[in-house]
ChimeraX commands (.cxc) that place a marker at each C-alpha (Angstrom):
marker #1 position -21.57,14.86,-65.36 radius 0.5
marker #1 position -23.43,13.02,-62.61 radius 0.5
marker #1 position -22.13,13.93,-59.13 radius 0.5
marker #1 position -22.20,10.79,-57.46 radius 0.5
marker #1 position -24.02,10.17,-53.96 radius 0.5
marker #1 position -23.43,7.66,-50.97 radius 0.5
marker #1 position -26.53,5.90,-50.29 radius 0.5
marker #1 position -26.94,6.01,-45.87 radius 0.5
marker #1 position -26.21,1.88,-46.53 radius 0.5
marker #1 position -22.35,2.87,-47.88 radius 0.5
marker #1 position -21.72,5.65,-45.35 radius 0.5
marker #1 position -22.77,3.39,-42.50 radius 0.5
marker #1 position -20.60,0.60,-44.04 radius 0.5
marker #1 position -18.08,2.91,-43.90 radius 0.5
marker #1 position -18.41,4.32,-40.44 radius 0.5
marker #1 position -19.24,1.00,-38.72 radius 0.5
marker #1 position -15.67,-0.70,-39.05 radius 0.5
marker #1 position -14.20,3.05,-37.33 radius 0.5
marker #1 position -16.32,2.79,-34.86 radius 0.5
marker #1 position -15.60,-0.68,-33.79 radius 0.5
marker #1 position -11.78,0.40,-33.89 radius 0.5
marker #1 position -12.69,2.77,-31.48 radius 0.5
marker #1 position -14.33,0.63,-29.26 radius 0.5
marker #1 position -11.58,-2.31,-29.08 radius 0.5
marker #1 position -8.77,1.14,-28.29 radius 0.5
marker #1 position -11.28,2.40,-25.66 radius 0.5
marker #1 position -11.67,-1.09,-23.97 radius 0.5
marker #1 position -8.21,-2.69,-23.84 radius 0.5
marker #1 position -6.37,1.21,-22.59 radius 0.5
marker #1 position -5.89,1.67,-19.15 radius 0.5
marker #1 position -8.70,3.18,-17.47 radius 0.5
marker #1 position -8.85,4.56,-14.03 radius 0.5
marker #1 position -10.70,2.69,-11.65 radius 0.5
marker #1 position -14.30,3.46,-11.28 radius 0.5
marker #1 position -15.32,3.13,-7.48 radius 0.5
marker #1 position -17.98,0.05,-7.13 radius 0.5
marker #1 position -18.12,-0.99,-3.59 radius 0.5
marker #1 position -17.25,-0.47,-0.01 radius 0.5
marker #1 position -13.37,-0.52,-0.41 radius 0.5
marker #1 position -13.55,1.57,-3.30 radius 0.5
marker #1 position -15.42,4.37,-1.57 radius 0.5
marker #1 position -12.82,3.81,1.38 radius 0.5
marker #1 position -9.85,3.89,-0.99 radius 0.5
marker #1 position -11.01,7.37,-2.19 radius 0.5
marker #1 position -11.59,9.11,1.54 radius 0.5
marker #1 position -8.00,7.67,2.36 radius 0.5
marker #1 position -6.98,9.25,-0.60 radius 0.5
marker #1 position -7.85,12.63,0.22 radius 0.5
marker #1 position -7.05,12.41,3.60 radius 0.5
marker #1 position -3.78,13.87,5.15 radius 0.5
marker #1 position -2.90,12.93,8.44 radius 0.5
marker #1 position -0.47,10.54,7.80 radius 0.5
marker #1 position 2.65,12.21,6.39 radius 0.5
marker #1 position 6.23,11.54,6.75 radius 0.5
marker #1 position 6.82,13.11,10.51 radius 0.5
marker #1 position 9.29,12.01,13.42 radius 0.5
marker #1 position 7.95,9.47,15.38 radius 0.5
marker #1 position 7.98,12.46,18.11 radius 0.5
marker #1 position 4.81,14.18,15.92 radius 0.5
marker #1 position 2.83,10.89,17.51 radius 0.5
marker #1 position 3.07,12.67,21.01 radius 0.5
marker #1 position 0.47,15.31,19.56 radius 0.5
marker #1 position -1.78,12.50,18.98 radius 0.5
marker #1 position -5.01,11.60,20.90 radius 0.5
marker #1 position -4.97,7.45,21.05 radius 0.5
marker #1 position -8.10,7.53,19.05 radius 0.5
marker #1 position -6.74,9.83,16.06 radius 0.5
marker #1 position -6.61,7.92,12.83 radius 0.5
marker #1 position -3.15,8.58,10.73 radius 0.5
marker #1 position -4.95,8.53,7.46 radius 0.5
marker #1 position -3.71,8.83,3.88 radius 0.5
marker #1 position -0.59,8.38,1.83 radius 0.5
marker #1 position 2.69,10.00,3.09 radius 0.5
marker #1 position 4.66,10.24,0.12 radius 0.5
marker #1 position 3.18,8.68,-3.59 radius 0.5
marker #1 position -0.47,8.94,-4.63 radius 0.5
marker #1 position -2.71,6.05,-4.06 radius 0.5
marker #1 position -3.30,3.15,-6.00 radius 0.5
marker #1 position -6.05,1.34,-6.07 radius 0.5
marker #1 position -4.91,-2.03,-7.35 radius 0.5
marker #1 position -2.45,-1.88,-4.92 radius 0.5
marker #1 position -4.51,-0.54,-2.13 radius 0.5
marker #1 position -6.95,-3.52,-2.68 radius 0.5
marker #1 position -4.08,-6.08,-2.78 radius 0.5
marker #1 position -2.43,-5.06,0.53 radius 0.5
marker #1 position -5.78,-4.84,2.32 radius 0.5
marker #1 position -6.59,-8.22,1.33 radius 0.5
marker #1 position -3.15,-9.65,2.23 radius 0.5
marker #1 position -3.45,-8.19,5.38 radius 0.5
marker #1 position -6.40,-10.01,6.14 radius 0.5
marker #1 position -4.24,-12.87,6.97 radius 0.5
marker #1 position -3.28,-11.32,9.68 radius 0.5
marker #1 position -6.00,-9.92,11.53 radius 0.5
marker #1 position -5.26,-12.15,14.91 radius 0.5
marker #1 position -2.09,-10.39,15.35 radius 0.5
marker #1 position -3.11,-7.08,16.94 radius 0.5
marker #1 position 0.16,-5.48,16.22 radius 0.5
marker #1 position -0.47,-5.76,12.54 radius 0.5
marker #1 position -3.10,-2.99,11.12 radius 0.5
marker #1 position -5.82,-4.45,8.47 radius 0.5
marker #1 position -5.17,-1.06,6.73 radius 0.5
marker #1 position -2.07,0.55,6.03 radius 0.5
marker #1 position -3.44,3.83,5.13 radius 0.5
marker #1 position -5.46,3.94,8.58 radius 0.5
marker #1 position -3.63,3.51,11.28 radius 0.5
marker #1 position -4.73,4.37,14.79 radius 0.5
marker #1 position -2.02,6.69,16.54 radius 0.5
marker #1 position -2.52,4.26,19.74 radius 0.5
marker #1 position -1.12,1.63,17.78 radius 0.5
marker #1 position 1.53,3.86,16.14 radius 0.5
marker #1 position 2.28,4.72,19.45 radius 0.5
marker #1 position 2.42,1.11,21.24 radius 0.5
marker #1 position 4.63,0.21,18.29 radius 0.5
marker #1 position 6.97,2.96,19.07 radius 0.5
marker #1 position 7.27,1.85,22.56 radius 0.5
marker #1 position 8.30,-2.02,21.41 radius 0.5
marker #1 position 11.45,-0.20,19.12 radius 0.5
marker #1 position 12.56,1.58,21.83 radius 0.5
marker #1 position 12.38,-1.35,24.44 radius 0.5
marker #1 position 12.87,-4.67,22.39 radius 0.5
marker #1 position 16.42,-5.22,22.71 radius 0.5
marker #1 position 17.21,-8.46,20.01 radius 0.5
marker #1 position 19.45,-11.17,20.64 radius 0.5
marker #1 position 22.28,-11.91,17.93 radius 0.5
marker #1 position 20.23,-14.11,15.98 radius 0.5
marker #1 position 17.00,-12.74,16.09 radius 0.5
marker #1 position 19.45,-9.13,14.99 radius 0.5
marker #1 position 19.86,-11.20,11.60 radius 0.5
marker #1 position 16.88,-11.89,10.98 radius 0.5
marker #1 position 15.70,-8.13,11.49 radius 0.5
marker #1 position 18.94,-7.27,9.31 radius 0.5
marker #1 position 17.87,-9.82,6.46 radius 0.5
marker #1 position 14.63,-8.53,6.72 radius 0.5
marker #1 position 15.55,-5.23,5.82 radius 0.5
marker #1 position 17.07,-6.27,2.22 radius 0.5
marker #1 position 14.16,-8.07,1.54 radius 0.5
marker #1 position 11.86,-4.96,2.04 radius 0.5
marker #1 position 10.69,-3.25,-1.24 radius 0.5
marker #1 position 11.69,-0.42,0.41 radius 0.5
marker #1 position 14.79,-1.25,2.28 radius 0.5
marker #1 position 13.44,-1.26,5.62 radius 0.5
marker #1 position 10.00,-0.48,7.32 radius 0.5
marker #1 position 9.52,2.93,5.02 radius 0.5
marker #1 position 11.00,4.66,2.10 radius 0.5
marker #1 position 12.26,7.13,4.45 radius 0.5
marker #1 position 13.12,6.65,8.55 radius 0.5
marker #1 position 9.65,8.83,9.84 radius 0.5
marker #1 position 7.04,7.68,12.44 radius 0.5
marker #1 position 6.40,5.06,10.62 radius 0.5
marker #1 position 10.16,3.60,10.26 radius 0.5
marker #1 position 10.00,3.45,14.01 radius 0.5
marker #1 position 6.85,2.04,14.27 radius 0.5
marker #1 position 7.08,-0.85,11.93 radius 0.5
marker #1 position 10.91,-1.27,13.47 radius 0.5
marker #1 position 9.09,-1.79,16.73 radius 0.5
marker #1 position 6.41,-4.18,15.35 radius 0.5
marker #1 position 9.68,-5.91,13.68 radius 0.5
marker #1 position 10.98,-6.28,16.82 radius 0.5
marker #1 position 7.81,-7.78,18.55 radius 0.5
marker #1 position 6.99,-10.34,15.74 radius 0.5
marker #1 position 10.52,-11.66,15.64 radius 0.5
marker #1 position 10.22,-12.25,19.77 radius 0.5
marker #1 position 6.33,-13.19,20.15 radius 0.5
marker #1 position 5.54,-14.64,16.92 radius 0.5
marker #1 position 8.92,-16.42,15.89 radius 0.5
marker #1 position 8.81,-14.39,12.65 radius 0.5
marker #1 position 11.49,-15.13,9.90 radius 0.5
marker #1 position 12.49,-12.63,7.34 radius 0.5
marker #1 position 10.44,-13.39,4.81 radius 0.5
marker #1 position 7.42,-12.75,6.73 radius 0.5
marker #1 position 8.01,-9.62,8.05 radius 0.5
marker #1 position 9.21,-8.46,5.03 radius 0.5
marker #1 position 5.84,-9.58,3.66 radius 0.5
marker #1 position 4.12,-7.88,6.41 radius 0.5
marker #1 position 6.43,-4.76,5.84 radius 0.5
marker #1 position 5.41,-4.46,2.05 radius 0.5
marker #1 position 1.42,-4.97,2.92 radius 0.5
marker #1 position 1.41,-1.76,5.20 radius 0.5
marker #1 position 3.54,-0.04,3.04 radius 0.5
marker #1 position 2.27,3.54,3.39 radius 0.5
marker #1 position 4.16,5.47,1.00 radius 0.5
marker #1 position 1.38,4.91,-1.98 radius 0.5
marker #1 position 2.40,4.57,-5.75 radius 0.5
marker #1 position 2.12,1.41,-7.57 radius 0.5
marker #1 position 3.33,-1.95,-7.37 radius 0.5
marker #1 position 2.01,-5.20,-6.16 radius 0.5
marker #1 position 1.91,-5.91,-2.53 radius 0.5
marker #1 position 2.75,-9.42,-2.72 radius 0.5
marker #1 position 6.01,-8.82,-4.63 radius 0.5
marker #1 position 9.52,-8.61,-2.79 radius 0.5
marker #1 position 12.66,-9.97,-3.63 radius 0.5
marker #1 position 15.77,-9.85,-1.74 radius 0.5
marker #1 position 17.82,-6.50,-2.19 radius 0.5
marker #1 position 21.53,-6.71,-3.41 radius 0.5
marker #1 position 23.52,-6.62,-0.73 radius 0.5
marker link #1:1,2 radius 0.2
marker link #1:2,3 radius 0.2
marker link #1:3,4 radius 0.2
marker link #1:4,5 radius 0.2
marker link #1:5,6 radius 0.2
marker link #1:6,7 radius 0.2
marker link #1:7,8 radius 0.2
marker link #1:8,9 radius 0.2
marker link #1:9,10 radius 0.2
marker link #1:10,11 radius 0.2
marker link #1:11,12 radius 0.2
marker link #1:12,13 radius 0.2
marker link #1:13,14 radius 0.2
marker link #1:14,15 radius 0.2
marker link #1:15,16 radius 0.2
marker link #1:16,17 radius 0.2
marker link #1:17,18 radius 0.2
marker link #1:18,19 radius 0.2
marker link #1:19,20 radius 0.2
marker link #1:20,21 radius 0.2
marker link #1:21,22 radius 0.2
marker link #1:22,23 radius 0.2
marker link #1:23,24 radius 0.2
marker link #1:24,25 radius 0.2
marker link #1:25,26 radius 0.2
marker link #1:26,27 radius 0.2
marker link #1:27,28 radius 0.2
marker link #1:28,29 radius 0.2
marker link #1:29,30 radius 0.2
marker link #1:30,31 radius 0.2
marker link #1:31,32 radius 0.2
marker link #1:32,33 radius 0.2
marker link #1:33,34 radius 0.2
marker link #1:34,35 radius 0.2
marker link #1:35,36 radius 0.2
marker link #1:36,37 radius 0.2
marker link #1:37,38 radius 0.2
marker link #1:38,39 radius 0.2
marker link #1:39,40 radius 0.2
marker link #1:40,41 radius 0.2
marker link #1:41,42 radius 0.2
marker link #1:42,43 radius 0.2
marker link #1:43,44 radius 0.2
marker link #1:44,45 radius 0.2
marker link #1:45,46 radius 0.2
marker link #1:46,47 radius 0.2
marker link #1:47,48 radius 0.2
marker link #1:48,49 radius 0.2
marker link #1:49,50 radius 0.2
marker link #1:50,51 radius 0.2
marker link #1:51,52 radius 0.2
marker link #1:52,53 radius 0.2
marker link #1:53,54 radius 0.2
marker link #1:54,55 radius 0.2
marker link #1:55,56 radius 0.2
marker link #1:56,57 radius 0.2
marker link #1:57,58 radius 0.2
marker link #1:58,59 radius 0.2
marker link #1:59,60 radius 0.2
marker link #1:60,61 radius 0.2
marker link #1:61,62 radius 0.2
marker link #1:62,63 radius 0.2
marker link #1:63,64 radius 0.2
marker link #1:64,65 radius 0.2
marker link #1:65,66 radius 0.2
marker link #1:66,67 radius 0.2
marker link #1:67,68 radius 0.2
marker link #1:68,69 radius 0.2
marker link #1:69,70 radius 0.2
marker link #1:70,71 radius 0.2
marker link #1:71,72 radius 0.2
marker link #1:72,73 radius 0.2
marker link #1:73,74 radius 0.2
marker link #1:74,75 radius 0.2
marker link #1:75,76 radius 0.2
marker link #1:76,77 radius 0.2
marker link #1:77,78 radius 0.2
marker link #1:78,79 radius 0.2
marker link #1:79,80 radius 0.2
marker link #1:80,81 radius 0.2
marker link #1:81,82 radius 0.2
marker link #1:82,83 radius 0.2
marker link #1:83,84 radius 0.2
marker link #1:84,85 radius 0.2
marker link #1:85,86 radius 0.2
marker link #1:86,87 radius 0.2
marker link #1:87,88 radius 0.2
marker link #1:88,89 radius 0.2
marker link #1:89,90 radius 0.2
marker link #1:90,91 radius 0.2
marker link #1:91,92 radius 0.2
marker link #1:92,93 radius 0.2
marker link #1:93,94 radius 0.2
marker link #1:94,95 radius 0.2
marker link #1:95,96 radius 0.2
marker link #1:96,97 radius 0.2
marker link #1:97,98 radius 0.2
marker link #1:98,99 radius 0.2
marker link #1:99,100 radius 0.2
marker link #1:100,101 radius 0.2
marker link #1:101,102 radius 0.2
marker link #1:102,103 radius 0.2
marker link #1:103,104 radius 0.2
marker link #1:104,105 radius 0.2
marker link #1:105,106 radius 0.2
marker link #1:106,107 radius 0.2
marker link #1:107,108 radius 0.2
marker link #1:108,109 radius 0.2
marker link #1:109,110 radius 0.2
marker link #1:110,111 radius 0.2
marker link #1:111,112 radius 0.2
marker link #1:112,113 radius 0.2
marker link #1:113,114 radius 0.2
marker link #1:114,115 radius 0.2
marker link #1:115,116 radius 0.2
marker link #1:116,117 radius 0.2
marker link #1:117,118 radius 0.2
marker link #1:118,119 radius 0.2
marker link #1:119,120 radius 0.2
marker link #1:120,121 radius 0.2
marker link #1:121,122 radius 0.2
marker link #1:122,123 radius 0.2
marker link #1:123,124 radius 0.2
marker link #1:124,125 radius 0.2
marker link #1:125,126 radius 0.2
marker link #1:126,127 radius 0.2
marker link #1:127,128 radius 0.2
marker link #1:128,129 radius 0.2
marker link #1:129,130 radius 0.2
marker link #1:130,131 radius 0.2
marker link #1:131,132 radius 0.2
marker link #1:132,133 radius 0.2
marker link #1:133,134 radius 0.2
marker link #1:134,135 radius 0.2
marker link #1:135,136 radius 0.2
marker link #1:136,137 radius 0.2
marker link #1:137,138 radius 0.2
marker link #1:138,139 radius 0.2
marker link #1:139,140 radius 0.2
marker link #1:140,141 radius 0.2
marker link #1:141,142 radius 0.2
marker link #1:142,143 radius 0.2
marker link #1:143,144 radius 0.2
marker link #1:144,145 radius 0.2
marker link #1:145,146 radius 0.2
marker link #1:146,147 radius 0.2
marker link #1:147,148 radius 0.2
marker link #1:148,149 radius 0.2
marker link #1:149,150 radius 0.2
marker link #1:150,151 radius 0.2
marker link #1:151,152 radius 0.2
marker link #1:152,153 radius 0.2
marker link #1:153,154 radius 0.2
marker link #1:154,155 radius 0.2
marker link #1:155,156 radius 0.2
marker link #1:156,157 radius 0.2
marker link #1:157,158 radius 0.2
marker link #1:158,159 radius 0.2
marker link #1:159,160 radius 0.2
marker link #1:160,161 radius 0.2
marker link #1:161,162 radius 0.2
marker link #1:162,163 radius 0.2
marker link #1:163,164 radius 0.2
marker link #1:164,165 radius 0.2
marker link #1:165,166 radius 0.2
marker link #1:166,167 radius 0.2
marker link #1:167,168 radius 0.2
marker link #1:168,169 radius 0.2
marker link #1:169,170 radius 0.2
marker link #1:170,171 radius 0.2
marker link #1:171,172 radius 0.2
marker link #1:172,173 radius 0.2
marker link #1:173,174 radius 0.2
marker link #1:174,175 radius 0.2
marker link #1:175,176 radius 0.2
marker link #1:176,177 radius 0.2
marker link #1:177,178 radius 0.2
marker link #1:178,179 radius 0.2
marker link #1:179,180 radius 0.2
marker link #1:180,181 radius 0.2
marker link #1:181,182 radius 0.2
marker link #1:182,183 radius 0.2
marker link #1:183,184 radius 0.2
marker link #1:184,185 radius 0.2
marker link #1:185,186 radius 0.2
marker link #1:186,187 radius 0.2
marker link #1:187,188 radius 0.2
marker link #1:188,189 radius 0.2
marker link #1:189,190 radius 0.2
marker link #1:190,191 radius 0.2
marker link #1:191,192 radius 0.2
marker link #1:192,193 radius 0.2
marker link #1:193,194 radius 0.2
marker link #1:194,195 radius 0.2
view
């Protein structure tokens, strides 16, 4: 009996298709996001940082003005999402109240913002359009959960609705750009809350 032997032409025949079936899996799974440039390298010292976590708005009092609240409070990063808000923000980078990153905030701003909740006092209507505002928000309101931040985006609420002539829709925008909780998600997507 003659044992029969695969010439290197039939086993390579027979390994190439496997391999390219291992390719096409490898390229269209999800892969994590491989840091290229500036924002990238950014997105991963935010990441690690830890000075932003969910606090009264009293824990801004231990704050120097030039401290940096850095970091997710709640959810890991994403960077998609990280990208997407810092971009959207960009929009609004003549409106000092508004940071250009929402994972690095300066305390003096937290703090400034803090000040506005306490002392804006709303008339009836510009009440609605706060209160509309807050069913829009991804998160039902300036955070997931009422911490510094809740007061501090409250306060920048209050001073966009009475120096800027913001409507709901925009704050709400604004709101879900420096959302600071982390996870995913796309910062450009909000839809109104059931009431």
């Amino acid at each position: 009996m003659k044992a029969i032997r695969f010439s290197d032409k039939y086993l390579v025949l027979w390994i190439l298709p496997f391999l390219f079936v291992i390719a096409f899996y490898s390229m269209v799974s999800e892969k994590p996001d491989i840091p290229t440039d500036i924002l990238d390298e950014k997105f991963i010292i935010l990441g690690n940082a830890h000075t932003n976590y969910c606090a009264s708005a009293d824990f801004l009092n231990s704050k120097s003005d030039d401290d940096s609240l850095q970091g997710s409070c709640c959810s890991k990063m994403d960077s998609h999402r990280y990208a997407e808000q810092v971009e959207g923000l960009k929009q609004y980078s003549g409106i000092d109240v508004i940071p250009s990153d929402p994972y690095d905030i300066k305390a003096s701003l937290a703090k400034t913002l803090v000040y506005y909740d306490k002392n804006i006092i709303l008339n009836t209507q510009q009440q609605k359009v706060y209160d509309d505002t807050m069913k829009m928000s991804s998160e039902g309101g300036p955070c997931c959960c009422k911490c510094w931040r809740w007061a501090a985006f409250e306060g920048q609420a209050k001073y966009l609705i009475t120096e800027y002539n913001f409507d709901e829709r925009q704050i709400a925008h604004v709101w879900d750009l420096e959302d600071g909780c982390g996870g995913k998600g796309h910062a450009d997507h909000f839809e109104p809350k059931p009431s």
